[in-house]
Structure formats: structure tokens, C-alpha cells
N, C-alpha and C positions, 0 to 999 in steps of 0.2 A: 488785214490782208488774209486771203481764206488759205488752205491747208497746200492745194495745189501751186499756189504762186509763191508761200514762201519755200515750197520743196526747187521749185524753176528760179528762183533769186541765190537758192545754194549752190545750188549747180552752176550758175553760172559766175557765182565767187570764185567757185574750185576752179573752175576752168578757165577762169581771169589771171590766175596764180600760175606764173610759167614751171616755178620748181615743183609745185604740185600735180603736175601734169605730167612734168618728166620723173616724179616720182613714181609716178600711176602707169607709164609708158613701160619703165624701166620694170617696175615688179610686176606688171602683167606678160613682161617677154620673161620673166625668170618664174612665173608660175607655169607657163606656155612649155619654157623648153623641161621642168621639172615633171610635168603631165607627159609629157612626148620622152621622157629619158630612157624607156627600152628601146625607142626609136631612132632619137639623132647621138644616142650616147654611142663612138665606133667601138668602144669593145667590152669586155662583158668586166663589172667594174670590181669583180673579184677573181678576173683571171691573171696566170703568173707570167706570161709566158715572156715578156720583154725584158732584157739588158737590165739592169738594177741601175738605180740611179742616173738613166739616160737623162741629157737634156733635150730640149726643144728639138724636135728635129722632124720631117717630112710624118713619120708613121706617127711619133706619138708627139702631138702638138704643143702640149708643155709637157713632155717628157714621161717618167714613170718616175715609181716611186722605191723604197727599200725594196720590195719582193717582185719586180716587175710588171706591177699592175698599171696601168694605162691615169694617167692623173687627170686629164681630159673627163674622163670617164667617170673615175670616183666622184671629179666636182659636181659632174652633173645628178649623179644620183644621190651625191650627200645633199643638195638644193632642195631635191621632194622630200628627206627627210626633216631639214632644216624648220622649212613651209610646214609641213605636219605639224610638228611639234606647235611650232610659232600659235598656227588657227588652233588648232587641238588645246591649248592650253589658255589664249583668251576666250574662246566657247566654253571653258570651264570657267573661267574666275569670273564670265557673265553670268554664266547658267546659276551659279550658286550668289555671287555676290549684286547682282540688280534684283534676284527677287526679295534677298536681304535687307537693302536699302531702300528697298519699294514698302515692302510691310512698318518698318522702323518710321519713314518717315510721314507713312501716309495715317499708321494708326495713332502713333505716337506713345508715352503712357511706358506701359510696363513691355511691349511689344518692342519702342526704341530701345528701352534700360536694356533688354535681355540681348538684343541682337547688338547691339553698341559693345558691349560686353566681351561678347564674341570676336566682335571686330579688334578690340583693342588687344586679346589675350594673342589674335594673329599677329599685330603690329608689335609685341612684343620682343617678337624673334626678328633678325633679319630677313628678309629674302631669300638668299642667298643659303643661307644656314639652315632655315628652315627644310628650304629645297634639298641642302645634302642630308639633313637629318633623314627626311621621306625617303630620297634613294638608297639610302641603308638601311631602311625598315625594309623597303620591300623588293629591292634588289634594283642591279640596272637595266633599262630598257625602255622603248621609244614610249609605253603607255605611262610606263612610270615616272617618265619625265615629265609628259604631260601633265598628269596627276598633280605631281610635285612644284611645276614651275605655276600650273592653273590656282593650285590650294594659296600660293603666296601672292596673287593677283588680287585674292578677294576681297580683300579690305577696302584697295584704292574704289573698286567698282561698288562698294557697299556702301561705303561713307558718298563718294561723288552722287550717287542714286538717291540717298537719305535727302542731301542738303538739296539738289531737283526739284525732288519730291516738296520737298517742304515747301519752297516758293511756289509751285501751283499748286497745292490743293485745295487755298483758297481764294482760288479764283474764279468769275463770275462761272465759265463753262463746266469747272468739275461741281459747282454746288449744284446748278442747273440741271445735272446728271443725276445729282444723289436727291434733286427735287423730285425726279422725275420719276422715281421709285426705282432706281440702277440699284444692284445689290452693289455692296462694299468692294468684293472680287471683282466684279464687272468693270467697277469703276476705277480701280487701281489698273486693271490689264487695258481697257477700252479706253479710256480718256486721259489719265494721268500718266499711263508710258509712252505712248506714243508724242506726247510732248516735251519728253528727258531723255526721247532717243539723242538728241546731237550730242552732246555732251560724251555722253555713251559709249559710239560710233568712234569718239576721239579718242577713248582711255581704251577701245577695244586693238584701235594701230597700236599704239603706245606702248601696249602689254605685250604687241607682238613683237612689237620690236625690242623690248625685253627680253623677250624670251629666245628669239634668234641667238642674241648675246650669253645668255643663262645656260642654253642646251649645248652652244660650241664650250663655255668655260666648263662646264660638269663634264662633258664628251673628251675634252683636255687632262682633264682629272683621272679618266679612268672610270667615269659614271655614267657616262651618257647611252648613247648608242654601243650595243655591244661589237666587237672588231666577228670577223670581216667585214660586216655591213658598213656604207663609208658614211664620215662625216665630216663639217670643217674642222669641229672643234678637234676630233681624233686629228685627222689630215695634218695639224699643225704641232698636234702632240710627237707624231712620229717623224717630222719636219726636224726638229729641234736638235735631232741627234745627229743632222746628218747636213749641216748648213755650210759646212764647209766643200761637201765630196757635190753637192747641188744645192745652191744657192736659192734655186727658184723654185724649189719643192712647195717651202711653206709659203713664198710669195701669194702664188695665185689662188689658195683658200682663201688666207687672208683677204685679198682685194675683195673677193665673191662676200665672204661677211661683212667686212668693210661699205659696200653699194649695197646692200641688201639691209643695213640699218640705214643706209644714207637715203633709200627707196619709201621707207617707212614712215621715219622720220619726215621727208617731205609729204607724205600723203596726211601724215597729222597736221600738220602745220597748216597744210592746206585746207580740212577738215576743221580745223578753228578757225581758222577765218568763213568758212561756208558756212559756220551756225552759230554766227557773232560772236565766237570767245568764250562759247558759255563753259566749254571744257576748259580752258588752256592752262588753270592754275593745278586744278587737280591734278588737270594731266604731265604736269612737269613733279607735281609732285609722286606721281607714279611712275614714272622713268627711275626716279632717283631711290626710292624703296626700294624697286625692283632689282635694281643693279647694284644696289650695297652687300 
């Protein structure tokens, strides 16, 4: 089957797949209203001026929060920072970790030992730990988070890339390339990635939907996103104290993190099934590193 039909046979798996679609529905209306949040957010989501601890009511839709800022408001602009982090940080653990597992598996030799090596020294440390380690080296903040959640991604996309790699590069089309006088670079970037994108594509949701989960638990902590600027994970930190005098404070963060993995989650699902499987084992095994 040539290049274009089996791209029109994934597509039409993904879109065959009803949860993957309302996965893909759902996170394209919360990348939408997260792009648009100077615009449909009603009020400015570091101002004081509301009641402390109102609930639901006509002006402020799910209420306000400790210092009378608008919760409507903070949810929407903590979503675009959420999202940031989320893309920001698998762009990183791809950036660094497919050309890792691309070199390792395609040269093989002392090229695997050294980058294997590497890989194994990350897998080391948890996830999790590693990530607070990094945000105390270099303080808290949206880049640093990225930094930090992307640096603990790298393995999964290093190793899933590696093993890829391996099963085609001896195949009839990449030998054909490197008959043809293709340099080694050429052939690893031109013929051999483009055939270990799906996989890829699936550990790239997967990571983000990690990292959704990693940026509100560190923002929870006191690492994340610095205050005022809003987030869920803060949102739920400052929730906690006050679950009694509003009950639905931390609710509707919650919910918003809660479908925003539950969004993710189904666009991978649906992403393994569009490129036969080829991810799916990796990729449960990078949910679960990620999140330890």
C-alpha cells in the first residue's frame, strides 16, 4: 500500500473510533477557548474586586475564590497555561529523545552503548523526582516546568524510537536508499523517520497527558506556575483550605484536569488504533513512568 493510502486508512480508523473523536472535539474546544481567553474569559483573572469566597451565582458563574478573583476566569487562563506546558514539554522529550533513539538504533555499536546509557542513567530517577529535583535547581516557572517535565519524557521517546528504528532499517526501501548513494543523515531523517512517526505521534499524546497531570501536581506543591498567574494545580492548592466556607472552589479545577486527561487519553487510544498498535505498549509504559 503506497504512503498516501496508508496516511487515508489512519485517518479513517481515528475517525471510525467514536471516544477518539470526542476526545479530539473536546480538546480542540479547550485549545479554542484557551487561544481566545483575553476574550471570552469575563474578567481579568488576577482582579480582586468580588465577595471572597462567593458561590455560583449570575456575575460570577462558579463563583470566586479566597481574594475575590472571578474562578470562571482563572479556569480559563490556567487551561492556556496547562496546554503550554503540556505541548512545551513533549516538543521537548521529542526534540531531544527521537533523535536519540534514531542515532542508537539506526547506527547501532558504540552509538547505541553510549546513548542507551544515557537513557538508562534518566530511567534511574523517577519522573516525578527528577522533575522536582530540576525545579529546585532552577527555580519555579512555566519554562522550567517545561524544561523539567520534557527532560523526564526522554527516555520513553528514546527507547520507543531505538526499538522503531531497529525493525526497519533493514528493510527492502531503507537499503535501497543507502544503495542509492543516500548519506547515513539523509537516510535516517528522509526514509527511516518518517516510517516510526505513528508510534511517535502516540508517546507524543501520552507525554502530554502526563505532563497536564505533573504541572497541576508540582503547581500543587508550590512549584509550578508562580501565584498570581492561575493554574489548576495552584487553583486546587488554595481550594483545600477552604472546602468547607465553598465547597465548589476546588470542584470545577478538578473536573477541567480530570476531561483534559480524559481528552488526551482518548486521542491516544485512538492514535493506536490508527497506526495498528505500533505504540501502545511503549506508550502505557510512558503514562506510567511519567506519573510515578
Amino acid at each position: 500500500m503506497s504512503a498516501p493510502r496508508r496516511r487515508l486508512a489512519a485517518v479513517r480508523r481515528f475517525a471510525g473510533s467514536r471516544s477518539a473523536v470526542v476526545g479530539a472535539v473536546g480538546l480542540g474546544a479547550l485549545v479554542l477557548v484557551a487561544v481566545l481567553a483575553p476574550i471570552v474569559a469575563p474578567f481579568d483573572p488576577a482582579a480582586q474586586g468580588g465577595e471572597p469566597l462567593l458561590g455560583p451565582s449570575g456575575a460570577h458563574l462558579l463563583g470566586t475564590d479566597q481574594l475575590g478573583r472571578d474562578i470562571v476566569s482563572r479556569m480559563i487562563h490556567g487551561a492556556r497555561g496547562s496546554l503550554i506546558v503540556a505541548a512545551g514539554a513533549a516538543l521537548v522529550g521529542a526534540g531531544v529523545g527521537v533523535p536519540l533513539g534514531l542515532v542508537a538504533g539506526y547506527l547501532g555499536r558504540w552509538a547505541d552503548t553510549i546513548a542507551m546509557r544515557v537513557v538508562d542513567l534518566l530511567l534511574a530517577v523517577p519522573g516525578i523526582l527528577l522533575a522536582l529535583v530540576i525545579i529546585a535547581v532552577l527555580g519555579p516557572g512555566r519554562v522550567n516546568l517545561i524544561l523539567a517535565i520534557g527532560i523526564g519524557a526522554v527516555p520513553e521517546f528514546a527507547r520507543l524510537t531505538r526499538v522503531a528504528t531497529l525493525e526497519v532499517r533493514e528493510r527492502d526501501f531503507v537499503l535501497a536508499a543507502k544503495g542509492m548513494g543516500a548519506s547515513t543523515a539523509d537516510t535516517m531523517a528522509r526514509t527511516v523517520l518518517p516510517n516510526v512517526l505513528g508510534p511517535i505521534m502516540v508517546q507524543f499524546v501520552i507525554t502530554a497527558s502526563t505532563a497536564v497531570v505533573v504541572e497541576a501536581g508540582l503547581s500543587f506543591l508550590g512549584l509550578g506556575t508562580p501565584p498570581p498567574a492561575p493554574s489548576w494545580g495552584g487553583m486546587l492548592q488554595d481550594a483545600r483550605s477552604y472546602l468547607y466556607q465553598s465547597p465548589t472552589y476546588g470542584l470545577f479545577p478538578g473536573i477541567c484536569l480530570a476531561a483534559t486527561v480524559f481528552f488526551l487519553e482518548r486521542i491516544g487510544r485512538g492514535l493506536q488504533l490508527a497506526v495498528g498498535g505500533g505504540g501502545s505498549r511503549a506508550g502505557v509504559r510512558g503514562v506510567g513512568r511519567g506519573a510515578v
